[in-house]
N, C-alpha and C positions, 0 to 999 in steps of 0.2 A: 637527569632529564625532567623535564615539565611536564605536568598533567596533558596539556596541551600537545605539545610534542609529541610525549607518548598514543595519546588518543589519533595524534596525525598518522603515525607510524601502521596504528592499529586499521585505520578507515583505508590507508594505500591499499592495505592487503588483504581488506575486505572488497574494495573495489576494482583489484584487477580483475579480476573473471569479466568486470562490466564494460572497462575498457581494451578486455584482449578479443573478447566475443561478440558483445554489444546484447543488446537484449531482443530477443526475437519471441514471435507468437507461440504460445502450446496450446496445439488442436488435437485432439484427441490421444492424449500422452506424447505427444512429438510435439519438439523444439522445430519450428518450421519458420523461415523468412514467409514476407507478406508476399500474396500470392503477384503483385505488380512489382517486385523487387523492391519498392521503393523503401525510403528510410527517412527518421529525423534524430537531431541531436537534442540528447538529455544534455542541459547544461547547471551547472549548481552554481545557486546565486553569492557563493559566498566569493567564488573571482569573474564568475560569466564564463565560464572556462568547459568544455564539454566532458560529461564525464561518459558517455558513451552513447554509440548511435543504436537506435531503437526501429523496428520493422512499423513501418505506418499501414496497419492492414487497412481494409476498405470491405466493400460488399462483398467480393469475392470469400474473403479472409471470414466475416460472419455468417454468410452462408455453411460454409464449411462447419464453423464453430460449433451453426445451430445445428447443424444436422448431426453431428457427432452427440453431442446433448439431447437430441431427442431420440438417436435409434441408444443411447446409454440409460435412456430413462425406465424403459419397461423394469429392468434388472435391479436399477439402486432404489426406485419406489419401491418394489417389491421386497425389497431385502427386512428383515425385521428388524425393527426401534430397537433394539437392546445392539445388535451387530453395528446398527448405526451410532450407537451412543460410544461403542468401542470403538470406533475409528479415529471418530470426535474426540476423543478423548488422547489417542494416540495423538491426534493432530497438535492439540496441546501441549503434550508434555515434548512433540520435537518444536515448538515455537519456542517455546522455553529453553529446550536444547541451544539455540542459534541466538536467544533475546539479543544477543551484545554485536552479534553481526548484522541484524533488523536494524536496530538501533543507530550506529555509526552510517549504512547506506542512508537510511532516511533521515539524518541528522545533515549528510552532504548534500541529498537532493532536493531537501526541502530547507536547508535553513533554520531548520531547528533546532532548540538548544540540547542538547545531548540531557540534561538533565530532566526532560521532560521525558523527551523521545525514550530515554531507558526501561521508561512505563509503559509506553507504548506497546510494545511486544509481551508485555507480560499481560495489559490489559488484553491485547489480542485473546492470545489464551485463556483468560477467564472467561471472555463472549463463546470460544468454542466449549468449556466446559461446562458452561450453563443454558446451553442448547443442547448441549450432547444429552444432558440429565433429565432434558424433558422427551426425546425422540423417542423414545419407546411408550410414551403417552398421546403423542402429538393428534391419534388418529380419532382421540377419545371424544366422545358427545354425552349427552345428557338423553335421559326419560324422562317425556313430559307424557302425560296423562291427563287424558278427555274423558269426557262421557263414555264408557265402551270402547276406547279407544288408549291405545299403547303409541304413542309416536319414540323413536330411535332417531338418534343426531348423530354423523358420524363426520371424521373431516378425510378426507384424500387431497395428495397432492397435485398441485394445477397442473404441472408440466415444466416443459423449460423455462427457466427465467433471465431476463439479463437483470445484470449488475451492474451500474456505472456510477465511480464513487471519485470523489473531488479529492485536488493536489492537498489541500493539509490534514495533517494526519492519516496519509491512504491508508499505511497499511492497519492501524486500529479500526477503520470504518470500513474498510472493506471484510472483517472479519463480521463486523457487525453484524453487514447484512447477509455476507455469504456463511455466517455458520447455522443462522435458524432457516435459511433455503436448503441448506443439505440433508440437519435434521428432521425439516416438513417432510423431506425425500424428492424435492427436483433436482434436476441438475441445471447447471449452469455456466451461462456464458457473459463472463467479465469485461469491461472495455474500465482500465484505471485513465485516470486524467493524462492528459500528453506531456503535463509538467513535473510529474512525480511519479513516473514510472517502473522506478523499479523493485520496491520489495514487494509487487504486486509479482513477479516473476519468482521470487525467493516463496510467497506464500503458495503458489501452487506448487514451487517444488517438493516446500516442505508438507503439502498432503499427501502429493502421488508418494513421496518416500515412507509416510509413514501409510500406506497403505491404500488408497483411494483409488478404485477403479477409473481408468483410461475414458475420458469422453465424458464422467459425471461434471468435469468442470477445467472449461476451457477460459484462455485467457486470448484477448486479439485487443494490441494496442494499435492509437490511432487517434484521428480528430474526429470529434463532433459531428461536423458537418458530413464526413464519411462513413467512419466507420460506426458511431454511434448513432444517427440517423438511419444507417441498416439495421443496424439492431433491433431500434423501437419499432421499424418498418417491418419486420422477420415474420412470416404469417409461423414460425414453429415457436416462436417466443412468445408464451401465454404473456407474462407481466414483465412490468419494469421498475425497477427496485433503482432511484436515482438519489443521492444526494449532490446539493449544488446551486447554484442561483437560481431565483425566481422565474428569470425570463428565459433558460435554459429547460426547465422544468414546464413552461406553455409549449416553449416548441417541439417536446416528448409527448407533452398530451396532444396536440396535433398531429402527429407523426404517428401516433399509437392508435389514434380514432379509427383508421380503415380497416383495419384488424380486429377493435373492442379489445385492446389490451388492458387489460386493470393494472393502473401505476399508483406506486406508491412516493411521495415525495418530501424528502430534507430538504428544507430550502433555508433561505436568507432569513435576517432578521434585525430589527435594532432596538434589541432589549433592553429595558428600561429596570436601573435599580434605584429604586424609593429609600430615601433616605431620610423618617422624620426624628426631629429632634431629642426625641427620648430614647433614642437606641442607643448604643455600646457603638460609641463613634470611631474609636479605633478598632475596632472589629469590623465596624462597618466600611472603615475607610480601607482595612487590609483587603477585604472580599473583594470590593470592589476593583483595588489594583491589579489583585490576581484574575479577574474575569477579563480584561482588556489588554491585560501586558504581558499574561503567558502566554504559550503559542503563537506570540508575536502579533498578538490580536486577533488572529486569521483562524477565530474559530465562530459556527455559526451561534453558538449560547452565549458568546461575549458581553457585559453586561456596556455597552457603548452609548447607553445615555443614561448619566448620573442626575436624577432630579434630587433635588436637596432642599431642606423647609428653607424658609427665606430667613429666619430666625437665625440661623447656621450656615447658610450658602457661605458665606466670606469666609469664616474661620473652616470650615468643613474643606472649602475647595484646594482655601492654602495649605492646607495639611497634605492633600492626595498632590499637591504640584510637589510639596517640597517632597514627600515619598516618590513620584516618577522620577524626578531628579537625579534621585538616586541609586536607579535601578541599574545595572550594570550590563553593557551594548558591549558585544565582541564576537567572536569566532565561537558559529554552534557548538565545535569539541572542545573550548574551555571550559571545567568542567561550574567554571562562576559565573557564566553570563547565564542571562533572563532573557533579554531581547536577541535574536540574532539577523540573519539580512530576510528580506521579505522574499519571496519565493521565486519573483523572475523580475525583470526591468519593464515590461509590459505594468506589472498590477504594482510594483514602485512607482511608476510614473501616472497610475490611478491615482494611490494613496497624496504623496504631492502634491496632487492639481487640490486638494482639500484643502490646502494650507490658506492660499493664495483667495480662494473660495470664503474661509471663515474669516481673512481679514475686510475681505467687498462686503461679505454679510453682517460686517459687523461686531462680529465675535474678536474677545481677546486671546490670545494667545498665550495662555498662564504656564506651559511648561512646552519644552521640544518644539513643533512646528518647524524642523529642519531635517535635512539627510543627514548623514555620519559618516563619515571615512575611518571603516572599519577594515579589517583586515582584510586582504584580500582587494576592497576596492569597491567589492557588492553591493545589493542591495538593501543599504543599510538605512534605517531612520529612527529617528530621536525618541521614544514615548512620551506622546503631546497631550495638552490636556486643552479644550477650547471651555472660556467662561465667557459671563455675560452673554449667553445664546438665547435663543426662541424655539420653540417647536416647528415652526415654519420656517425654520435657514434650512437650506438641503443638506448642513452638514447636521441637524438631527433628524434629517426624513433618508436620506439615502446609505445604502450598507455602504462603509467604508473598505471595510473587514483588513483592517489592520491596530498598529496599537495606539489609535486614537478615541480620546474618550471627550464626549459635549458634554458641557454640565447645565444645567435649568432649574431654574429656583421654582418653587411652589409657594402656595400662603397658605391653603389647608389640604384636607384631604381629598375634597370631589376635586379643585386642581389637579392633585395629583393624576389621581386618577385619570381626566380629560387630555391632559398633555402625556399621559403615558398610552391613552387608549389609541392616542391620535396618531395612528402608523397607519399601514398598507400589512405590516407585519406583526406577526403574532406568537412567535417561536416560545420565549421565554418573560419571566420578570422576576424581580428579586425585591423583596420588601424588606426594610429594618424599621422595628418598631418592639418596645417592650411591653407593650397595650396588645396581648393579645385579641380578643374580642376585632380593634382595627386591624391587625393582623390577618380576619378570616374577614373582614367585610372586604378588605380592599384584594386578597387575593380570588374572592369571589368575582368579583366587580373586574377583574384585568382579563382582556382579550389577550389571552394567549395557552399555549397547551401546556405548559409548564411552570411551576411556582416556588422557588425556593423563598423560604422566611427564616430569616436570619443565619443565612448560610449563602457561600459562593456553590457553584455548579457540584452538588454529592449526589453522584449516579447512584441508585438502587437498582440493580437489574430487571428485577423482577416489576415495576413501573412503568408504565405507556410512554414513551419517549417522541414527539415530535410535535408539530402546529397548526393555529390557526392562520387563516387569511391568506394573505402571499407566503406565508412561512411552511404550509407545506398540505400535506394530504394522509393520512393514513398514519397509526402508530407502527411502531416498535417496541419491543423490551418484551420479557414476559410470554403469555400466553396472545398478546395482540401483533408479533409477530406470523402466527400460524393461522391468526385470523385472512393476511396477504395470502401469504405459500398456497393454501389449502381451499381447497372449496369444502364447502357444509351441504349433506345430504338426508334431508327425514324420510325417514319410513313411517309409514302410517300402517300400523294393525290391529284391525276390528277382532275386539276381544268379546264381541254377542254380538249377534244378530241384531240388523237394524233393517228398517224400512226403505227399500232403495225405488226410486220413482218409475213408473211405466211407462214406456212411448212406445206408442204401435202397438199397443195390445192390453 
């Protein structure tokens, strides 16, 4: 039997529970249908074929959520960092338990190549381990010292928070953000994307199994414009913790204004990697393919405008057309493809209309720029590369977020720079250069939150993770995590007597 085959055999029987049940909401420890009965179908882009129907909650369904979340919160805020960090920690080691069941769901719901996806679950489990390790500190502050004066900084946790985390990669992002809101000590109410729904169900089961009190974190799937619009609207939901597009994320900070909810937001991006002539070009050109063509592109730190010195644009660009060429397009569970179908026929039929876009704008066409008839039938397309672009075609102003990559020649450095600066978006950027010294002028000089130099995307956890501009609001990673969760409290104590002023007497 075939790798293939076998991995088919294996995702059936990971996926019957989803087509004999379907996936329904869990509010306050209870599997419960949406409170309007209604439903929609999960379908996996690899034939358009339903893999199972899912409870569309609504206001009613958040409502509920929220309030389970907030009469749950006096008890798990209260609990002490060390019990939390062992929970956290259990929750891990049962991710880990299941990684290969994680993996195959979210390789069929989303289109992803099992080869990546296999990480997926395990990174999960790192993000709860390394929240877990910090929860027994989380509440820590600092003494600062005045004149006669003792100040005390403490942090407490805000309250409930919602969570709503984008179709690729759910269930690694949704760990993200829902393991340092636990460890801060909120509880939480989840709304995952309507397109990848389901190991968002598999990870709460796998906390309440390993121990997680009832009501700290509830799950209510659903659309946007429903049920995650009540969410941000929830007068018990302190913040909103969103990853997801730009114009998605205005309509949360609107939504959140009548309440003063503090959001924090992931957003879009069209990150620019610099490519001058003196770098380690095949290095350069591998990073680069990997930041556009894993994930099937459909990730927001995709390095999706390749600027190149003009010295090397031609021989640079043919090098990355003849490597896309080659990259291997098939069924996510084979265990040798890179590329697999894009996530629904909706945002395939985004990605496409780019095509037809970069040949009116001008742009050539140096590798892919076509669909695929891939197994299945799905949503599959070629890893394209467009050359001879500008900074002004919309195929390098607008997030494509698939596996398509613009290239843009430079002549020197402030170029660079100007045509990299020149987004709405600010997420990431990637420089190659063997001239360190350029290496710190030009990642100084790039509007954006993040900088890799001479490397494709290597997460540190322990690092501020998110953007400038349209790209998003607030960090992650680290200690800037609990900066969100947590409100900061001083105490001020006069340590002598001071002069305090008279009125009225």
């Amino acid at each position: 039997m075939s790798a293939l085959n076998e991995n088919l055999k294996k995702a059936e029987a990971y996926l019957a529970r989803f087509r004999e049940k379907g996936v329904l909401n869990r509010i306050n420890g209870e599997n419960v249908p949406a409170a309007s009965g209604a439903t929609f179908e999960s379908i996996s882009p690899i034939d358009l074929k339903p893999i199972a129907s899912v409870a569309c909650g609504g206001g009613d369904d958040i409502d509920r959520a929220a309030r389970a979340a907030k009469a749950a919160f006096a008890e798990w805020s209260a609990l002490d960092g060390t019990k939390r960090r062992e929970l956290l920690h259990a929750i891990a080691d049962a991710i880990v338990a299941r990684a290969e069941e994680i993996a195959f769901v979210e390789s069929m719901d989303t289109g992803q190549s099992i080869r990546f996806m296999s990480k997926a679950a395990l990174r999960g489990a790192e993000n709860f381990r390394f929240f877990a390790d910090r929860a027994p500190f989380a509440r820590d502050g600092e003494a600062l010292r005045a004149p006669n004066q003792l100040n005390v900084t403490s942090r407490s946790p805000i309250g409930p928070v919602g969570i709503i985390t984008p179709w690729n990669t759910p269930f690694m992002l949704s760990t993200w953000k829902i393991a340092p809101a636990l460890a801060a000590g909120c509880t939480v109410v989840h709304k995952p994307a309507e397109f990848s729904p389901l190991t968002a169900s598999l990870l709460i089961e796998i906390a309440e199994g390993a121990g997680l009190p009832k009501g700290v974190w509830n799950l209510v799937n659903g659309f946007g414009e429903d049920a995650g619009k009540a969410l941000t609207e929830h007068p018990a939901i302190k913040a909103i913790g969103f990853v997801g597009e730009s114009r998605t994320g205005q309509m949360i900070m609107g939504q959140g204004a009548g309440t003063l909810k503090r959001v924090h937001f992931e957003l879009g991006g069209k990150n620019p990697v610099i490519v001058f002539a003196d770098s380690d070009l095949e290095r350069a050109a591998d990073a680069a393919l990997f930041m556009i063509y894993s994930l099937n592109g459909e990730r927001c730190t995709s390095s999706s405008r390749l600027l190149v010195e003009a010295s090397i644009y031609d021989s640079f660009t043919a090098k990355v057309a003849e490597k896309a060429s080659r990259i291997r397009i098939g069924h996510p569970l084979d265990p040798e493809t890179v590329v697999g179908p894009l996530i629904h026929p909706e945002h395939e039929k985004k990605v496409l209309s780019y095509f037809d876009l970069a040949r009116s704008e001008g742009a050539t066409i140096a590798a892919g720029g076509t669909k695929y008839d891939g197994p299945g039938g799905g949503c599959y397309i070629v890893p394209t590369l467009f050359t001879n672009a500008r900074n002004d075609m919309r195929i390098a102003q607008e997030e494509i977020f698939g596996p398509v990559l613009t290239a843009i020649p430079f002549k020197d450095e402030a170029e660079a720079l100007s045509i990299a600066n020149d987004t709405d978006y600010g997420l990431a950027g990637y420089v190659w250069t063997s001239d360190i010294t350029r290496a710190l002028r030009v990642s100084d000089a790039l509007e954006a939150g993040m900088i890799w130099v001479n490397s494709e995307n290597v997460r540190h956890l322990p690092t501020p993770f998110g953007g400038a501009k349209s790209s998003g609001l607030g960090r992650d990673g680290g200690d800037w995590s609990f900066d969100f969760y947590m409100e900061t409290k001083n105490v001020a104590i006069a340590t002598a007597p001071h002069a305090i002023p008279k009125l009225g007497g």
